[in-house]
LUMMIMI-819446 format. One line per field, with one value per residue: residue number from 1; residue in three letters; x, y, z of N, C-alpha, C in turn. Coordinates in Angstrom, 2 decimals. Atoms other than C-alpha are relative to their C-alpha. Layout:
N
nr c(NUM, ...)
rest c(ALA, ...)
n_x c(X, ...)
n_y c(Y, ...)
n_z c(Z, ...)
ca_x c(X, ...)
ca_y c(Y, ...)
ca_z c(Z, ...)
c_x c(X, ...)
c_y c(Y, ...)
c_z c(Z, ...)
end
This chain:
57
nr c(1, 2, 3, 4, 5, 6, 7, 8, 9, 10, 11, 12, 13, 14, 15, 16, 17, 18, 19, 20, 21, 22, 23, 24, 25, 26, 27, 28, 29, 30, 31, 32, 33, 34, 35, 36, 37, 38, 39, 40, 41, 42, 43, 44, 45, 46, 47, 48, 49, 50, 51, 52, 53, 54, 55, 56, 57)
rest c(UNK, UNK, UNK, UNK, UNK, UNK, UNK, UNK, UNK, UNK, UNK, UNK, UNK, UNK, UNK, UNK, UNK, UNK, UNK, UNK, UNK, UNK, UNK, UNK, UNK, UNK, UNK, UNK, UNK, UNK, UNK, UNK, UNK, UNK, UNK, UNK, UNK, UNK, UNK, UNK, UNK, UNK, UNK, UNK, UNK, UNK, UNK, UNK, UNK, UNK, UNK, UNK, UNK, UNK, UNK, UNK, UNK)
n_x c(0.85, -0.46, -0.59, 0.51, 0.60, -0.28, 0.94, 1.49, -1.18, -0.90, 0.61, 0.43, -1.23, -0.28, 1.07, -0.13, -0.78, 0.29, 0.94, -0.50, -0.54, 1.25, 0.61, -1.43, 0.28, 1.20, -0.48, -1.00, 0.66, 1.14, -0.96, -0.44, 1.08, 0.02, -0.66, 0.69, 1.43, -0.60, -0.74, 0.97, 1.04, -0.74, -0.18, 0.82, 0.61, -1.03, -0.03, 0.81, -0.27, -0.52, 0.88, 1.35, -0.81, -0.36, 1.06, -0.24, -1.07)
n_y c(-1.21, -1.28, -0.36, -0.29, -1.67, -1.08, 0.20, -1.15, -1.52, -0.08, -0.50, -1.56, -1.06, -0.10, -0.51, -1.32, -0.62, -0.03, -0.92, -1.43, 0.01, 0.24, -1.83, -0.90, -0.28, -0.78, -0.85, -0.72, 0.12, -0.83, -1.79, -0.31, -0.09, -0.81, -0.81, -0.03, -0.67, -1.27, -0.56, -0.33, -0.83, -0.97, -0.04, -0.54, -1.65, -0.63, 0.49, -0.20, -1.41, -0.25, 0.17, -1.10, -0.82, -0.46, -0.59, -1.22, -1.16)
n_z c(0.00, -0.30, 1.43, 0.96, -0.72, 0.81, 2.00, -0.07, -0.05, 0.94, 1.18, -0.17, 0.69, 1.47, 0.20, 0.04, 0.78, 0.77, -0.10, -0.24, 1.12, 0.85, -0.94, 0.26, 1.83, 0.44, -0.47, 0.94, 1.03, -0.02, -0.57, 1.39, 1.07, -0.30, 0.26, 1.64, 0.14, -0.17, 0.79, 1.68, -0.02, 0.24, 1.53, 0.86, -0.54, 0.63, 1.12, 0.55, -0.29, 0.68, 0.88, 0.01, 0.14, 1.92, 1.12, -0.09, 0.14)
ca_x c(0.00, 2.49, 4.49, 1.77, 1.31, 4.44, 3.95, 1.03, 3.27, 5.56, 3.07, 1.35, 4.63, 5.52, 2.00, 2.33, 5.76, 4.50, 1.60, 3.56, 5.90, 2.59, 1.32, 4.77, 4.43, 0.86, 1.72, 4.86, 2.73, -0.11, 2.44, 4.10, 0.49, 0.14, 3.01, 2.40, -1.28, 0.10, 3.06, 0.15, -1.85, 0.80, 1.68, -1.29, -2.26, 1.03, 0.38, -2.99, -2.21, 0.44, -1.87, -4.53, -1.77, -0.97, -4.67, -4.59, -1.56)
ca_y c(0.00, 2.23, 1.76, 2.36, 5.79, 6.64, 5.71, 7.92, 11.00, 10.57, 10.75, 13.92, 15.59, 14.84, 15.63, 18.98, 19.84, 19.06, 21.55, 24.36, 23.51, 23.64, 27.26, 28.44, 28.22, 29.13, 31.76, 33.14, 32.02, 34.27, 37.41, 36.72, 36.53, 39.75, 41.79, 40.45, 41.99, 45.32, 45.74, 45.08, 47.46, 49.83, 49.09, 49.39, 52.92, 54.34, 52.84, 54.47, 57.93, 58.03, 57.45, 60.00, 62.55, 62.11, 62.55, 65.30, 67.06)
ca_z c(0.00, 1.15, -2.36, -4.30, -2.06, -3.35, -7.28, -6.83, -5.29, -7.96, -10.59, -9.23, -8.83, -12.37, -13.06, -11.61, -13.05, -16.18, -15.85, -14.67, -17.68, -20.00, -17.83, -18.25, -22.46, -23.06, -20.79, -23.39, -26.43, -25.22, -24.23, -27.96, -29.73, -27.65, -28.66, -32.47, -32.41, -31.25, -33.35, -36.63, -35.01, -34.79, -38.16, -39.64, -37.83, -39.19, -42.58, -42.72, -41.00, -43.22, -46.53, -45.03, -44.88, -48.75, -49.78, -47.99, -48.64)
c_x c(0.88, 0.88, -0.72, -0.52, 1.07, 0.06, -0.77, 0.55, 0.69, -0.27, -0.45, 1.34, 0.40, -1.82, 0.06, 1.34, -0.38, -1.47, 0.47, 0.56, -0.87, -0.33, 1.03, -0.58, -0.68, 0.40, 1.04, -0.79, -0.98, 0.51, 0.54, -1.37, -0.28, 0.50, -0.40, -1.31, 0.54, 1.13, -1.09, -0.62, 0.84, 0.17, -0.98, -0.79, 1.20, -0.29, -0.91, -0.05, 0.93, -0.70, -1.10, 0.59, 0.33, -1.04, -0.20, 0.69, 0.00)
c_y c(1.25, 0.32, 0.71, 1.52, 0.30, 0.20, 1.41, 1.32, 0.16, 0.59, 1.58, 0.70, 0.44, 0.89, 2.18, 1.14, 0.17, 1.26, 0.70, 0.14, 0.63, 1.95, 0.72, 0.87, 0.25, 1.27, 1.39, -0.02, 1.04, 1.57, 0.20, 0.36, 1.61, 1.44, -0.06, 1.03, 1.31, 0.84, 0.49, 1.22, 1.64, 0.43, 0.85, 1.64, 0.60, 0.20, 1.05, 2.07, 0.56, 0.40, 1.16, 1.47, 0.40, 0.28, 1.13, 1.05, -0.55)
c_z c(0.00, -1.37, -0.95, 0.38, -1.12, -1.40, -0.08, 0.07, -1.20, -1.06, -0.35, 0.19, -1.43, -0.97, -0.31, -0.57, -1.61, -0.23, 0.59, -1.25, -0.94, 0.67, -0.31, -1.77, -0.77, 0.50, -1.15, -1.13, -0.10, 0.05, -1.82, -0.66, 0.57, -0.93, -1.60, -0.33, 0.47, -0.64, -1.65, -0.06, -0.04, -1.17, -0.78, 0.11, -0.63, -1.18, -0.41, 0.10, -1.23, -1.99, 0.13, 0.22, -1.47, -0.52, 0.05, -0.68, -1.92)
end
């Protein structure tokens, strides 16, 4: 019984390293998809300011 306690511990440790691992890299994935969507948006506000400046002028 008491082996199969620790088996069990073992697993959930690994368990839970593995799901911090996993939280970690969505985590960066979600901060990169972030910064991406904000540089476009940058982009594309430049792009367009810039364009509504030449019909202008």
């Amino acid at each position: 019984l008491l082996e199969h306690f620790q088996v069990g511990f073992v697993v959930l440790v690994e368990v839970e390293f593995v799901g911090q691992i996993l939280v970690v890299l969505v985590g960066l994935f979600v901060v990169e998809v972030l910064v991406v969507v904000v540089v476009l948006v940058e982009v594309m506000v430049e792009v367009h300011e810039r364009n509504f400046v030449q019909l202008r002028g």
